[in-house]
C-alpha positions in Angstrom: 119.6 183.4 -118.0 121.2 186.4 -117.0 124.7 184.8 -116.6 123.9 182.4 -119.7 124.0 186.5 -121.3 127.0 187.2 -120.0 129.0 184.6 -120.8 128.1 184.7 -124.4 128.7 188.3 -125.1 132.3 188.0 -123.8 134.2 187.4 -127.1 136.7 184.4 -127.5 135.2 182.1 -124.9 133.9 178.8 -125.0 130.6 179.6 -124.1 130.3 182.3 -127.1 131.7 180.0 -129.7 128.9 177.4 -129.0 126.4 179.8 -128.6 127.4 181.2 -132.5 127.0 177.6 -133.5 123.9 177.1 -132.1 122.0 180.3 -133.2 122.8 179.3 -137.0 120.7 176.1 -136.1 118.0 177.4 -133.4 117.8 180.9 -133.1 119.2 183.2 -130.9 116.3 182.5 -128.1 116.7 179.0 -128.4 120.3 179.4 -128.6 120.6 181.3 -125.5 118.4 178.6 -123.5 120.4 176.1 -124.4 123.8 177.9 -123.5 121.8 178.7 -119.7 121.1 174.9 -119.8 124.3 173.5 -120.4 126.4 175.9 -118.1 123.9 175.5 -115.1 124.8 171.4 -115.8 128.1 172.7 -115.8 128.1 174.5 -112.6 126.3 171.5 -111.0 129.0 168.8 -111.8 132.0 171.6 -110.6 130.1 171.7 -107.4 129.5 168.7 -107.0 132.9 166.8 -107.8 134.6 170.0 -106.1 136.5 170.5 -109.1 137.9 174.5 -110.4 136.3 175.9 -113.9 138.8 176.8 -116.3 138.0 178.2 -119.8 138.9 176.0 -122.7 138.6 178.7 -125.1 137.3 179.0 -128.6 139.9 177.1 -129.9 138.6 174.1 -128.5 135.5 173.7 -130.5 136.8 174.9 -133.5 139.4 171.8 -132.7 136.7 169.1 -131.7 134.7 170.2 -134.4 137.3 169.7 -137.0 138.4 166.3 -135.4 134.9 165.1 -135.5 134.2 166.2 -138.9 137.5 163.9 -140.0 136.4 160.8 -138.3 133.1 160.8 -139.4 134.6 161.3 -143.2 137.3 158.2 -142.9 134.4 156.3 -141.6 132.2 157.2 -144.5 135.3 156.2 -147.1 135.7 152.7 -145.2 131.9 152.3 -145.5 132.2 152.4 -149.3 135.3 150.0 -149.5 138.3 152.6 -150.0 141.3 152.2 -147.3 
């Protein structure tokens, strides 16, 4: 939980980008669960595949968010019979 803290309150990182999205949704105590949740799968699956953690930044959601958000809106225009 602790660490789940820390990573969220440094600004710019991954961590605190999803945590932002999240509160709007959950709530910051909900928000910060999930956040100690999903890093501790994290840290599992780099220990276990042996693997070094690097930071993808807040960039990256912003990005994946924006790519997902398109896909989903072309698929929405080919269900109603537009190409």
């Amino acid at each position: 939980m602790q660490a789940a803290w820390a990573a969220i309150r440094k600004k710019g990182t991954f961590w605190g980008t999803v945590f932002k999205r999240l509160r709007t949704r959950l709530g910051a105590k909900r928000a910060l669960i999930a956040i100690a949740r999903k890093s501790v799968v994290a840290i599992f699956w780099i220990l276990r595949d042996r693997v070094p953690y690097y930071e993808l930044g807040a960039e990256y959601v912003d990005k994946n968010a924006k790519d997902k958000r398109l896909k989903y809106l072309k698929n929405q225009i080919e269900k109603m019979g537009f190409d």
